[in-house]
N, C-alpha and C positions, 0 to 999 in steps of 0.2 A: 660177428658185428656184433632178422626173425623172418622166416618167408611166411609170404602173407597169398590168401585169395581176393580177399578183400579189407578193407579199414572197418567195417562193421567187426565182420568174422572173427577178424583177428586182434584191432586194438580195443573195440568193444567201445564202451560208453567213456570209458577213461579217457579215449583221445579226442570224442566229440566234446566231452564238456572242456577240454585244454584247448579245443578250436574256437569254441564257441566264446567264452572269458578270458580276455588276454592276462596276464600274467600281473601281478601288484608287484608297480614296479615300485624300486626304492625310494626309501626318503633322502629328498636330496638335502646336501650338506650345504650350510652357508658361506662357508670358507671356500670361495673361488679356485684357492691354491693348495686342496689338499691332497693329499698323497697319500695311497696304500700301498702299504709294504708287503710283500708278498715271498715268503722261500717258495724256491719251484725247484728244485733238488739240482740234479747236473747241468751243466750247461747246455742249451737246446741245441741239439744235432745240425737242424736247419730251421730257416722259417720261410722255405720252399712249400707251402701247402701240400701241395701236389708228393712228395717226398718226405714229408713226417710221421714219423713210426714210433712214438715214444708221447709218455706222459708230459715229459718236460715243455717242447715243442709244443706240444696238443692246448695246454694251457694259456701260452703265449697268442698262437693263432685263433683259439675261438673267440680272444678278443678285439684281433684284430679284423678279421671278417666274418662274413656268416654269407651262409648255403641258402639253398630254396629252402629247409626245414633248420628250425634252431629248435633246443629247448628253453625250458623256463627254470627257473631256481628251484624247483622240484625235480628236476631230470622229464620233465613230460614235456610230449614236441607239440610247436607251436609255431605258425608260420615264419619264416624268417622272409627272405628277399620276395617268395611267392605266398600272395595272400591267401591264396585258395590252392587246392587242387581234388581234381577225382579218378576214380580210378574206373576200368572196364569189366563187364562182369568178369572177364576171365580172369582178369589177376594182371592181365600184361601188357596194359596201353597206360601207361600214368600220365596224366596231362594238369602241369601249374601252370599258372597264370601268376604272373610280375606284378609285385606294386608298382602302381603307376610313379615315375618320376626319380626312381634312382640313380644313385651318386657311387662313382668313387672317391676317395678318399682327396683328389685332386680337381673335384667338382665336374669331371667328363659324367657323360651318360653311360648307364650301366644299361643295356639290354638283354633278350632272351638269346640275339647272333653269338654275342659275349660268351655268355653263358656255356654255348653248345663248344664254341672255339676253345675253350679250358676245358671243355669234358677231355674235347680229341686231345689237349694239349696231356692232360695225365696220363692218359692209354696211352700215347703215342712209344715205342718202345727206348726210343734216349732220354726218355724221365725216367721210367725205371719205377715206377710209384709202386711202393712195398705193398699199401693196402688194395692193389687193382684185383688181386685175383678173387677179394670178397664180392666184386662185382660179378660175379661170373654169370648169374643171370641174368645181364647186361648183353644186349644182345649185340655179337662180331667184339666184344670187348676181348675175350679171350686171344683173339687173331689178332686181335688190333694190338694188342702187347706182345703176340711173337711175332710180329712182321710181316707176317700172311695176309691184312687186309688193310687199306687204307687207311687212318684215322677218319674219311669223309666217311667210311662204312658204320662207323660205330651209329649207335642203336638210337640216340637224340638228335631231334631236328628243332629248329624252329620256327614253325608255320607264318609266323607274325612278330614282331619287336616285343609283345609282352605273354610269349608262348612257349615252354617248354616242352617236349613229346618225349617220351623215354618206351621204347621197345622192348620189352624181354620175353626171352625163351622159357621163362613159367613164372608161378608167381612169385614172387618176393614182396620184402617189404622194406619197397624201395624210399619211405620217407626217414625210415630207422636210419638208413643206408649214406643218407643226402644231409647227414648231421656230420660227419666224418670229414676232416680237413681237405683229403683228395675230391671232396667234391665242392671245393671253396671256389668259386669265379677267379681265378688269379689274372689281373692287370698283363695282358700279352705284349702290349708293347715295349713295356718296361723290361721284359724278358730277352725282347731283341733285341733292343738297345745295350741290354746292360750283360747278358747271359746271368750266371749263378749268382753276379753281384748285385741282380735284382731286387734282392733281402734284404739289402744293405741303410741304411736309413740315410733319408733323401730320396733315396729310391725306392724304395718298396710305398708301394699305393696297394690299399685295400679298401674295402668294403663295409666294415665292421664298424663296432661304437667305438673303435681306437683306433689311431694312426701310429705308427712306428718314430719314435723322438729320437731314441739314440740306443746305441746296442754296447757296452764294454765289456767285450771279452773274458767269459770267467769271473767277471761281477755281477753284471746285472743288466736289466733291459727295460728302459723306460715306454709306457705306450702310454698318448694324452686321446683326450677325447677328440674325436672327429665330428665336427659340423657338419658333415654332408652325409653321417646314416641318417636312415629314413626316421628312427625313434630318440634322435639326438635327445629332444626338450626334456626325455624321462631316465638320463643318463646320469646318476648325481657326481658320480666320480671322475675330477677331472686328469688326474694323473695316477697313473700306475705304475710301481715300479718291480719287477720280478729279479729277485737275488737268484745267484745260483749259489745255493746250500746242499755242496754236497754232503758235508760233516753233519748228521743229525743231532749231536751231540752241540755243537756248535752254534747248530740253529735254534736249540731249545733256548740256550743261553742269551742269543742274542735277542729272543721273544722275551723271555725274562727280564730284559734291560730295557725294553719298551721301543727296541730297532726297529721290528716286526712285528705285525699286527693278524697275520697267518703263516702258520708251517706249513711246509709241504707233507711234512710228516712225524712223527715223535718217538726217539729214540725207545730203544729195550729199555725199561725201567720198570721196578715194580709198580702193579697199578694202585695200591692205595694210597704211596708217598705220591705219584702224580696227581690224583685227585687230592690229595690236602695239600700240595700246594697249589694248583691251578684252579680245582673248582668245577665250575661250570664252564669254566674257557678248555678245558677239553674237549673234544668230541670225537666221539668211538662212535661208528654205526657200518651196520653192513655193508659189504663192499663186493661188488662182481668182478672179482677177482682169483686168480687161482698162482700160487707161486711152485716151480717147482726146478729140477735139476736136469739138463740137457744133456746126452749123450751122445759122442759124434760116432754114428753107426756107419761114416764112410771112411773111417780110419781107425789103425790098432788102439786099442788092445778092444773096439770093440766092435768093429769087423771082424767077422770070419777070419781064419788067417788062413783057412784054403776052400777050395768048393764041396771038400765033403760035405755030407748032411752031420756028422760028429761037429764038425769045426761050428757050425754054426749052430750045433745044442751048444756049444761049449761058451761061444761067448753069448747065445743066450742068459746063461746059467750065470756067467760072471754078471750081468745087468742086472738079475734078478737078484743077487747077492747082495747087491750092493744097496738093492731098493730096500730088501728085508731087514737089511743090520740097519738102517736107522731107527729111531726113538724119536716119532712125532708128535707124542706128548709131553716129551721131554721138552722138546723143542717149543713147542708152545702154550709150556708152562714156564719155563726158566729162562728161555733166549729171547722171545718175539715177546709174551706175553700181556700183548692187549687186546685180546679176544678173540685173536686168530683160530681157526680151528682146522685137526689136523684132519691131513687129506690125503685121499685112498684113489681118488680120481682127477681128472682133467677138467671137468666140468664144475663151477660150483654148483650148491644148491640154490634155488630160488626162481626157477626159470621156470616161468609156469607150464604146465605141463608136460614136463620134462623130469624122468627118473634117472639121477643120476648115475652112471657104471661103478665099479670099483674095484680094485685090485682083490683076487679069490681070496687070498687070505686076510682080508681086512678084521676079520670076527677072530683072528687068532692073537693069543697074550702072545707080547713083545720077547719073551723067553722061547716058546715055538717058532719064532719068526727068527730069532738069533741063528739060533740050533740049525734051523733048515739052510739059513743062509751060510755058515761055515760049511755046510755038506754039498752045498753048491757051487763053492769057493772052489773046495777042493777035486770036486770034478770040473770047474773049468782051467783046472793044472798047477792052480796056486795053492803055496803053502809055508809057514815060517823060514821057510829055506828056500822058496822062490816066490818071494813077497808080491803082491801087483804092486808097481809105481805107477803114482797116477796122478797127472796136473788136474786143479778143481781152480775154475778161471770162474771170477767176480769182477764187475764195476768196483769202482771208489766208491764206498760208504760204509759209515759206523754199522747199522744193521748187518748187510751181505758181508762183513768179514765178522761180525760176532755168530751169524750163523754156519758161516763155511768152516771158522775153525771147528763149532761144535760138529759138523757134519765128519770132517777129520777126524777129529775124536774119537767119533762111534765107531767109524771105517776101523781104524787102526785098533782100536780095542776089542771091536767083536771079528774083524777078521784079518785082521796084520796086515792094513793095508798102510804103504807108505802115501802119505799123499801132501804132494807140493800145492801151498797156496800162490797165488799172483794176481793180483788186483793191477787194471785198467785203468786210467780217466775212461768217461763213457763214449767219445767216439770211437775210441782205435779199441773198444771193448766189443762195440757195436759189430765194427768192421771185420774184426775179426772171428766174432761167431757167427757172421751171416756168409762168410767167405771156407769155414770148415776145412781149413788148411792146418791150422795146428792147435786148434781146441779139442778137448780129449770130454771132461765133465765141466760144465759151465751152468752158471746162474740165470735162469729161464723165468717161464711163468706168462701169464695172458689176463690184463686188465679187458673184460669185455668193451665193446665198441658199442653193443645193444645185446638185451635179452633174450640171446637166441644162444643154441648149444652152439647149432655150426658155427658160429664165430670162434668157438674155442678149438674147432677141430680141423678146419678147411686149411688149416698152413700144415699141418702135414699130409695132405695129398698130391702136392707137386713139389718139384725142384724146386720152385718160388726162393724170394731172399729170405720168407720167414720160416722154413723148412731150415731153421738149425743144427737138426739132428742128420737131415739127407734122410729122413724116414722113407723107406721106397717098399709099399708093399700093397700089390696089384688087390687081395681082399678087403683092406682097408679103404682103398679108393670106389671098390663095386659098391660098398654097402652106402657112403657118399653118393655116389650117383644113383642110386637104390630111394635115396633121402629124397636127393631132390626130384625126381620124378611121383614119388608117392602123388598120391589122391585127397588123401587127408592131414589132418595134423596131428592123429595118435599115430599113423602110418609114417610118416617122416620121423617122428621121437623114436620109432622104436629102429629105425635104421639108425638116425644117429645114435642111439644108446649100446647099438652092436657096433658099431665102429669105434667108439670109445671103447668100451669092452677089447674089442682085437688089439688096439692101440696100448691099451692098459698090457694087455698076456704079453707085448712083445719088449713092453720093456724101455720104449726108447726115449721114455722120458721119467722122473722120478720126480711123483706127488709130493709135497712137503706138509702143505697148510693153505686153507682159504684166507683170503684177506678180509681185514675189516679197515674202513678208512680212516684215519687217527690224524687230527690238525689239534694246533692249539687256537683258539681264533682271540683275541682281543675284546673287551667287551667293548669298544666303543664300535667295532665293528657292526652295521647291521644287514639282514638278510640272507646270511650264511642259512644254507638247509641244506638236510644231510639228504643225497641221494644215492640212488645204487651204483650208479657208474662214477662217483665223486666227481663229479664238473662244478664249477661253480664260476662261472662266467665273471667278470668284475661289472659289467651293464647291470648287472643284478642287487651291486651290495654299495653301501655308501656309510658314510663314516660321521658318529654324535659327536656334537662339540665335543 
C-alpha cells in the first residue's frame, strides 16, 4: 500500500495538523460550463471499484467516489465520508464515525450498514478484488476471499447507522489502507440489478464529487459534478473529461494544440528541449514508484526444466544473466530521461525509515556486470550456436516499446539473446500476465498505494492475481510473516529489508529505474501539487478564465 500501532506513533504530527485544517479548496471557476481535459493513458480496465488495479481506473474512480479516508491535493489524508476516527491502544480496533447526512449520487442515504455491505461485497471471493490481499491484517479477510468463512465473518461491523468498527489481527494502518478504491462504498443495488453493467453510465451511482455522464469506449469518459457529495459547494469544476491517451507522443501534441490541459504522462525527449518549450508547465517531481521486468518462474525457459538442484542453478543463472547485461544508465540517460533513476531494487527510496535492498553487485561497473553475465549465460546452456529465444511482452505505449526495444538490444548484444517483441492493448496485456499461461519476460513495476515497503512486496507472497511472476518461495514468505508480527517498526523494516533482499538473489523480477511523476499541466489550470503517490483528485483543481 504502512502498519501502524498507533496515529500518533506512526503518522506523527503530519496527519494531526491534515486533521485538524481541512484542505484549501479550489478556486472556483466562473464559467458554469467548463471542462478539463484530462490524458489518463489506456483505456480503464473497469470502473468496478472493488476490481481496479491500474492507475488508469484509480484516476477515474477517486473522483467519482471516496472512502472513510481521502487525501488532499498534497497526498495527505483527510477525512473523507468519516469525519473522525480513533484507534485502540493496541493498534487493532479502528473505529469512524459518518458524517451526518450522506448521499449517493442518486440522492438515497448512504450509512455505516452500506458501508460494511461493500466491505463483505469486495472480499467476497466472485469479485476477485486484486488489491484484498493488502488487507490481510483485515481480520477473516484472508478466508473471506478463499471461501473458507462467510463474507458476514469478515472483521467490520456496524454498531449504529453512523459507525464503522474494523477488527484486525495486528496493527496496521488501516486509514493508509481506506484511501484505495477496493474500499469505496460501491451502490449494491445497482449491482443486482445490473451485474458487471453496473459501471455503465446511467447506472453507476456513486459517492464522490463526480457522477459518471458518459463512458466512449477507447476515447474518453466524461464525470460532471454531483450535488449530493457532502463538499459539493467547494467543488469548482463542473465537468471532467478523461482521454484515453495511450500514444504519449500523441498526447504531448495534442496538449500543444491546447486539446488538453493535463498529461497523464511525457514522452522520452530530451529534458532541456522540453523545458524550452514548455517551461513551467512541466512538472517532474518524485514519484513512489518502481518499474521493472517480470519473469514467469512457472514456465520455460525459466522454470527449472527438471528437479535437480543443477537445473534449477541453471535457470537461476539464466535470470541473473539477463538482470546483469542490462545498462540502467543507459536507460535512464538516453531512453526514459526525465529524472528517473536507475534501480538495483524493488523498493523505491524515500519511505521513512526504511533501508532499501539491492541487488549484491550494484557497486560493480556495468563491464564486470557484462563479463559475469556471458559467464552465466553460458553455464545455463546458452551460446551463439543455441541462442535463448525469448518473448519480452509490453502494453501499448510509446515509452514501453522505446524501452523494450532498448532492453533487446542490450540482451542481444551482451549475450546473443534472440528476443521477440509484442505489444498488447492493456486489457488482454493485463489478462494475460495475471493468468502466466504464455508470458515468458513482461513489463512490470508497482506505483505504491501508501508509504510503506510491504506494499511493494506482499504480491509476491501468494498465488494472488498480482503474483505475475508465480514467485513461490517458502523463505521469502517467513521473513513476511516475521515482518508483520515484529514489535517494533525498526523490527519490521528489517524483516522487510531481508525479504526484498531474498527476492532480489532470486531473480524473479528485473529492477529497471525509479519513477519520477512527469505531466504537462496547462497554465490556466489551478491546484495541481506535486505528491508522492501522483493523485491528483479533480475536487482539488479548477480552471482561470
Amino acid at each position: 500500500m504502512a502498519r501502524t500501532t498507533s496515529v500518533l506513533q506512526r503518522y506523527g504530527s503530519a496527519l494531526l495538523l491534515a486533521l485538524a485544517a481541512p484542505a484549501v479548496p479550489a478556486q472556483a471557476t466562473a464559467d458554469a460550463t467548463a471542462q478539463l481535459e484530462r490524458g489518463n493513458g489506456p483505456e480503464p480496465s473497469t470502473l468496478d471499484a472493488h476490481r481496479c488495479q491500474e492507475v488508469a481506473c484509480g484516476n477515474v474512480l477517486r473522483d467519482l467516489y471516496e472512502g472513510l479516508v481521502t487525501e488532499d491535493a498534497q497526498g495527505r489524508l483527510v477525512p473523507g465520508i468519516a469525519e473522525r476516527w480513533t484507534v485502540s491502544a493496541d493498534g487493532r480496533t479502528w473505529t469512524f464515525v459518518l458524517r451526518p447526512g450522506l448521499r449517493w449520487s442518486n440522492g438515497e442515504a448512504l450509512d455505516a450498514a452500506q458501508v460494511v455491505a461493500s466491505f463483505r461485497r469486495a472480499f467476497a471471493p466472485a469479485t476477485a478484488a486484486p488489491f484484498g490481499e493488502l488487507f490481510d491484517a483485515l481480520d477473516g479477510a484472508r478466508a473471506v476471499q478463499a471461501g473458507t468463512l462467510a463474507p458476514e465473518r469478515l472483521g467490520v461491523g456496524a454498531p449504529d447507522p453512523r459507525t464503522v468498527v474494523f477488527r484486525l489481527t495486528r496493527s496496521a494502518s488501516l486509514p493508509a489502507l481506506l484511501t484505495l478504491p477496493i474500499a469505496f462504498p460501491v451502490y449494491l443495488p445497482a449491482v443486482e440489478r445490473h451485474g458487471a453493467q453496473h459501471t455503465q453510465p446511467g447506472r453507476l451511482v456513486s459517492n464522490g464529487a463526480y457522477r459518471l455522464a458518459s463512458w466512449t469506449p477507447q476515447a474518453n469518459l466524461v464525470v460532471e459534478k454531483n450535488p449530493q457529495f457532502h463538499d459539493a459547494a467547494r467543488v469548482a469544476l463542473p465537468r471532467v473529461r478523461f482521454h484515453v491517451t495511450e500514444d504519449a507522443a500523441a498526447e504531448l501534441q495534442r496538449f500543444a494544440a491546447g486539446d488538453l490541459d493535463i498529461t497523464e504522462v511525457v514522452p522520452p525527449q530530451p529534458l532541456p528541449a522540453l523545458r524550452a518549450r514548455f517551461g513551467e508547465q512541466l512538472r517532474l517531481s518524485p514519484y513512489l514508484g518502481a518499474f521493472w521486468l517480470g519473469l514467469n518462474t512457472t514456465q520455460p525457459p525459466f522454470r527449472p526444466a527438471c528437479a535437480s538442484a543443477r537445473c534449477a542453478e541453471q535457470a537461476l543463472a539464466l535470470r541473473r544473466a539477463l538482470t546483469m547485461a542490462i545498462d540502467r544508465d543507459k536507460l535512464t540517460r538516453y531512453v526514459t530521461g526525465l529524472g528517473e533513476t536507475p534501480a538495483y531494487g524493488i523498493v523505491p527510496p524515500g519511505i521513512a525509515g526504511y533501508a532499501p535492498a539491492a541487488m549484491p553487485w550494484a557497486s560493480w561497473t556495468q563491464a564486470q556486470r557484462e563479463a559475469h553475465a556471458r559467464a552465466l549465460y553460458r553455464h545455463a546452456g546458452y551460446s551463439p550456436e543455441r541462442p535463448l529465444v525469448l518473448e519480452l511482452r509490453y502494453n501499448t505505449s510509446t515509452p514501453h516499446r522505446r524501452l523494450s526495444l532498448a532492453v533487446a538490444a542490450m540482451w542481444k548484444q551482451t549475450l546473443g539473446v534472440q528476443v521477440r517483441l509484442r505489444n498488447e492493448e492493456w486489457k488482454v496485456f493485463v489478462q494475460n500476465r495475471k493468468q502466466r499461461a504464455i508470458t515468458q519476460a513482461f513489463r512490470g513495476g508497482w506505483i505504491g498505494d501508501l508509504p510503506d515497503a510491504r506494499n511493494f512486496l506482499a504480491a509476491f507472497a501468494n498465488d494472488g492475481p498480482l503474483n505475475w511472476m508465480g514467485y513461490d518461495d517458502a523463505g521469502y514468505r517467513e521473513r513476511l510473516a516475521r515482518a508483520d508480527a515484529a514489535a517494533t517498526e525498526a523490527a519490521r523494516n528489517a524483516w522487510l529489508r531481508a525479504a526484498e533482499q531474498r527476492l532480489l538473489n532470486d531473480n524473479a523480477a528485473i529492477p529497471l529505474y525509479f519513477y519520477t511523476s512527469k505531466h504537462l499541466v496547462s497554465r490556466r489550470v489551478r491546484g495541481f501539487q506535486a505528491n508522492a503517490l501522483d493523485r491528483h483528485a479533480s475536487r482539488w483543481l479548477s480552471l482561470s478564465p
